[in-house]
C-alpha positions as CSV (number, residue, x, y, z in Angstrom):
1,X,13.9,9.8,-116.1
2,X,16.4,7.8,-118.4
3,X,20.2,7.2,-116.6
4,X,18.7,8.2,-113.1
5,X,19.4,5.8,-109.9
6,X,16.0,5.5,-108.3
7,X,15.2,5.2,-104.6
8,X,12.8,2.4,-103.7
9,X,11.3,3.9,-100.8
10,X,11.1,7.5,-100.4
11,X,9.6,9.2,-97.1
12,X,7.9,12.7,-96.8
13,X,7.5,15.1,-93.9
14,X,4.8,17.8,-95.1
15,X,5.7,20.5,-93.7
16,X,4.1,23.8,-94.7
17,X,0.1,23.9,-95.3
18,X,-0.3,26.2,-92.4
19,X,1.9,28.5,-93.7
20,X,1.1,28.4,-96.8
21,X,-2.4,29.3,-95.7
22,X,-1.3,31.9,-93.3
23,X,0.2,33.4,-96.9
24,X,-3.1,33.7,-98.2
25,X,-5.3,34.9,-95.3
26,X,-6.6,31.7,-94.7
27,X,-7.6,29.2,-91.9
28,X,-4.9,26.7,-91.6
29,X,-7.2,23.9,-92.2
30,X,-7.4,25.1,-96.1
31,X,-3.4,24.7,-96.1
32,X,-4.1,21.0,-95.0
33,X,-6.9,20.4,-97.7
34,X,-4.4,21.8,-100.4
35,X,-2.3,19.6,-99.1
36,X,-3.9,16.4,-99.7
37,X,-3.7,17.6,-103.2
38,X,0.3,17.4,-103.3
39,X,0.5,14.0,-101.5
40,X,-2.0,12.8,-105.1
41,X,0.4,14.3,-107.0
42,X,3.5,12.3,-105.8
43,X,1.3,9.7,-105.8
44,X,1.3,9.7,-109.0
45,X,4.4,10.5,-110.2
46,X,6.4,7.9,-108.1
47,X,3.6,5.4,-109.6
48,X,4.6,6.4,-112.9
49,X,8.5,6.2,-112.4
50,X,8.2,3.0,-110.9
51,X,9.3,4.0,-107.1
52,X,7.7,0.9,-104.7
53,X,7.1,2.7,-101.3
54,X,5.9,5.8,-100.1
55,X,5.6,6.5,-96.5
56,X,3.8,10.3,-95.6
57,X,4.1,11.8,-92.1
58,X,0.5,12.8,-92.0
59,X,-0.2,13.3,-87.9
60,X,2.5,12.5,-85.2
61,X,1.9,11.2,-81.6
62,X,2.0,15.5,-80.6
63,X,-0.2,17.0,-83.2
64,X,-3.0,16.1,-80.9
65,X,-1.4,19.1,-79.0
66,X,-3.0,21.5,-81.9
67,X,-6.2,23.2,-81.5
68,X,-9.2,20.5,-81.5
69,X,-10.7,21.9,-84.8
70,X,-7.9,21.8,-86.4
71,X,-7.1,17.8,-85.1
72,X,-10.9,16.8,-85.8
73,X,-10.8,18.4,-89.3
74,X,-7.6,16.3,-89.8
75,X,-9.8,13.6,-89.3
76,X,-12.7,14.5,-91.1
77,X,-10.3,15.1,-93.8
78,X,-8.7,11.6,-93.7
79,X,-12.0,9.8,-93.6
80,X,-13.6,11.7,-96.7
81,X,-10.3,11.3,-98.8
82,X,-10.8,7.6,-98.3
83,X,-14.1,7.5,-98.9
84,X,-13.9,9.4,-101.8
85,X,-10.5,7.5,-103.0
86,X,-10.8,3.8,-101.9
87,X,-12.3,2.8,-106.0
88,X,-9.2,5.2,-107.7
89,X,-6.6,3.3,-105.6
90,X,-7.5,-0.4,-106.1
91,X,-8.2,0.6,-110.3
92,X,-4.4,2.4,-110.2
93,X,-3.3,-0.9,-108.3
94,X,-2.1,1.3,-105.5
95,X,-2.1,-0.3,-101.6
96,X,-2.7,1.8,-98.8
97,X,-1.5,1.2,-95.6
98,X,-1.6,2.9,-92.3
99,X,1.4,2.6,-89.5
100,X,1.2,4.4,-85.7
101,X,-1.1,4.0,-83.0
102,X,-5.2,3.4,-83.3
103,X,-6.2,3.3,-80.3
104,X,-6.6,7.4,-80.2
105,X,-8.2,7.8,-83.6
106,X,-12.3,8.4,-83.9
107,X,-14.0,5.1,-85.2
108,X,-15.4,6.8,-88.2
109,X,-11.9,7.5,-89.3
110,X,-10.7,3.9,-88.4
111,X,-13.1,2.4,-90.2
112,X,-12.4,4.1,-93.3
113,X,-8.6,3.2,-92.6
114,X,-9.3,-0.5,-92.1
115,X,-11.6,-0.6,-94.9
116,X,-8.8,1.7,-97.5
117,X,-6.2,-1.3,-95.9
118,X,-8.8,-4.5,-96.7
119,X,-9.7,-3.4,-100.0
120,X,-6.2,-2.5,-101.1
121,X,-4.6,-5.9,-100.5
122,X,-3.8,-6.9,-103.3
123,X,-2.5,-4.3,-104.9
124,X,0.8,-4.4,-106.3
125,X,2.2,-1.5,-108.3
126,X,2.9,0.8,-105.5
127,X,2.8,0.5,-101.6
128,X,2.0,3.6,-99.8
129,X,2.0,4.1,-96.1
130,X,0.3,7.1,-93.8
131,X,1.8,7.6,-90.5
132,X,-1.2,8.9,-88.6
133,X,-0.8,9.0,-85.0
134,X,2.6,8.2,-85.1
135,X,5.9,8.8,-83.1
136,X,9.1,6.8,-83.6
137,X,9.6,7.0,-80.2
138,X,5.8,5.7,-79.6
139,X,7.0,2.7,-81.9
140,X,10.0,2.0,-80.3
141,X,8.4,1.8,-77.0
142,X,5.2,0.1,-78.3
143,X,7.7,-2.8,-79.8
144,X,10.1,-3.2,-76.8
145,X,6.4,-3.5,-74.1
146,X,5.3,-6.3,-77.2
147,X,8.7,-7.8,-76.9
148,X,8.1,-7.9,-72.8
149,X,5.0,-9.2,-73.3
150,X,6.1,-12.3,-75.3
151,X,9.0,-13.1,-72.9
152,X,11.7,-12.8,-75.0
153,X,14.9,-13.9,-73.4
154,X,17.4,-12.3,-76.2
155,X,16.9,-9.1,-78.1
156,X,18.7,-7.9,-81.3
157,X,17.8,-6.1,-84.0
158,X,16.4,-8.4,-86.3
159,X,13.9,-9.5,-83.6
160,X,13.1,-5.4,-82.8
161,X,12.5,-5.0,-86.4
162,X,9.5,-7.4,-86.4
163,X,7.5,-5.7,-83.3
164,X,8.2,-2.3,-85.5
165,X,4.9,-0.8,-87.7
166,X,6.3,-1.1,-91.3
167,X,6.6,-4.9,-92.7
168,X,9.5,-6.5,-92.8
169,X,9.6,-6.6,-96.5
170,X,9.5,-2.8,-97.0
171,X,12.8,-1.7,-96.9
172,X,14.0,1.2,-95.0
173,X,13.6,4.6,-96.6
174,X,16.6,5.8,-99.3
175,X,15.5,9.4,-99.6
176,X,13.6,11.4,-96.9
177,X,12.2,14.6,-98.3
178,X,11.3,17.2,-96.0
179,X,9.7,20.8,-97.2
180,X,9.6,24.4,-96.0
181,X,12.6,24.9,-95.2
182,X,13.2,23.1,-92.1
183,X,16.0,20.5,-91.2
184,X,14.8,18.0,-88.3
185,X,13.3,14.4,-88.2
186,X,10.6,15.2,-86.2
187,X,10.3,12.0,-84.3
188,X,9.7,10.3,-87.6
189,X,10.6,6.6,-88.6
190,X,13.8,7.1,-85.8
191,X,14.5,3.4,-86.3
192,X,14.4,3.1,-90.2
193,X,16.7,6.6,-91.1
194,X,20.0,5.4,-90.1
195,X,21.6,5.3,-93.3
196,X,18.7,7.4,-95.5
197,X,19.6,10.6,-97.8
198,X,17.8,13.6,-96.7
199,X,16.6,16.5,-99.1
200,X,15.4,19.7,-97.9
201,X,13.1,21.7,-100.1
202,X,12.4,25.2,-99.7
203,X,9.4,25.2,-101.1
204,X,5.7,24.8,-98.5
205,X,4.3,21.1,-98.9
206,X,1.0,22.6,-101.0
207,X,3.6,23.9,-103.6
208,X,5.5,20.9,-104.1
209,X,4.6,18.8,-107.4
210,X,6.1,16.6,-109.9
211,X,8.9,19.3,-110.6
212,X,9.9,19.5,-107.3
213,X,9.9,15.8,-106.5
214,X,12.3,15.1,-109.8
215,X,14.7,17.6,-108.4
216,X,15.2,15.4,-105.0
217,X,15.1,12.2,-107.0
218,X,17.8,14.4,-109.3
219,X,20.1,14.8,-106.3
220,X,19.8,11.9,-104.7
221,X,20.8,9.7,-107.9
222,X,24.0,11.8,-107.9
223,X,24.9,10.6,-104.1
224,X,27.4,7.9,-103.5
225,X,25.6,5.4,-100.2
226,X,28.6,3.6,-98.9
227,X,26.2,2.5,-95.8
228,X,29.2,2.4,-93.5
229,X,31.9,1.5,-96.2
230,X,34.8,2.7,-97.9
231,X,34.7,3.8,-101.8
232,X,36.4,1.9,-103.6
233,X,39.7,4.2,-104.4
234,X,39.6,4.4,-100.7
235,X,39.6,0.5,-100.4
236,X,42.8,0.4,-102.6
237,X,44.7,2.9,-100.5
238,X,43.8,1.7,-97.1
């Protein structure tokens, strides 16, 4: 994409596979399968472009709210992606990483998450991260009982941001993409979206590829982020 201002991090809420399996008469957990399918895909384009981070909204702290089926074919699902994907990720040069809670999640599943985290290590090309059993608000409090627990006498934010799930060398999201329509964070990296560009796509998560990606990587290199600031004309006349 020549002359186009790349985010380095971009953030996804997937919003849509059970509608888009309602669409076609089928069980909501087929939606979630073709979803997986999407996430590859913006995999790999963001790979190819040369984008650094991707962090996916894959199960909050309330999806264990849904029906159990649906929540333990989640998990199924997770641990046979890995399984199946571990080999393709380390040959691409791709690390996976996994931010939220883990105390909740089945040990099958964690194993395969620890295992997708151990043998990706030292990858390099892109850094991806799956939010599974994950709240901000979870985070937030998770940190600040960490932060008790440590006695420190003075909190800031810089000492906040180390008890928090993503490293401190990923930076905070530029671009939050969002599908199906809807327009709401969702209790999703609360701490990291204060100055992040949001695009909302129409379109259900199983339907959004490459083309769809470009066009919010399209709009978001024609934004101006002044993070707080002034333009410059706006400078000169102040």
């Amino acid at each position: 994409m020549p002359n186009i201002r790349l985010p380095s991090h971009v953030a996804f809420i997937m919003d849509g596979n059970g509608r888009w399996a309602k669409k076609r008469g089928l069980p909501r957990i087929y939606g979630h399968a073709e979803g997986v399918k999407s996430a590859e895909r913006i995999i790999q384009t963001a790979k190819e472009l040369g984008i650094k981070y991707l962090t996916f909204y894959a199960f909050s702290t309330e999806n264990w709210k849904r029906p159990e089926e649906e929540v333990n074919f989640l998990m199924e699902l997770l641990r046979w992606y890995l399984r199946e994907k571990i080999p393709s990720f380390v040959e691409d040069d791709i690390r996976i990483s996994f931010i939220g809670r883990r105390d909740r999640i089945p040990q099958e599943t964690l194993k395969w998450m620890e295992r997708a985290e151990k043998e990706t290590a030292r990858c390099g090309s892109l850094w991806v991260f799956v939010a599974v059993d994950y709240g901000g608000r979870d985070e937030l409090v998770r940190a600040v009982n960490r932060i008790i627990s440590e006695k420190k006498r003075k909190v800031d934010e810089k000492l906040i941001r180390r008890y928090l799930d993503l490293p401190l060398e990923v930076p905070d999201p530029d671009l939050l993409i969002r599908t199906a329509g809807e327009k709401r964070v969702s209790n999703f990296l609360l701490w990291y979206l204060s100055y992040t560009e949001f695009y909302f796509a129409d379109v259900l998560w199983p339907d959004f590829g490459k083309e769809e990606f470009l066009k919010a990587l399209q709009d978001f290199s024609k934004r101006v982020r002044k993070f707080g600031g002034l333009f410059p004309d706006e400078e000169e006349n102040s």
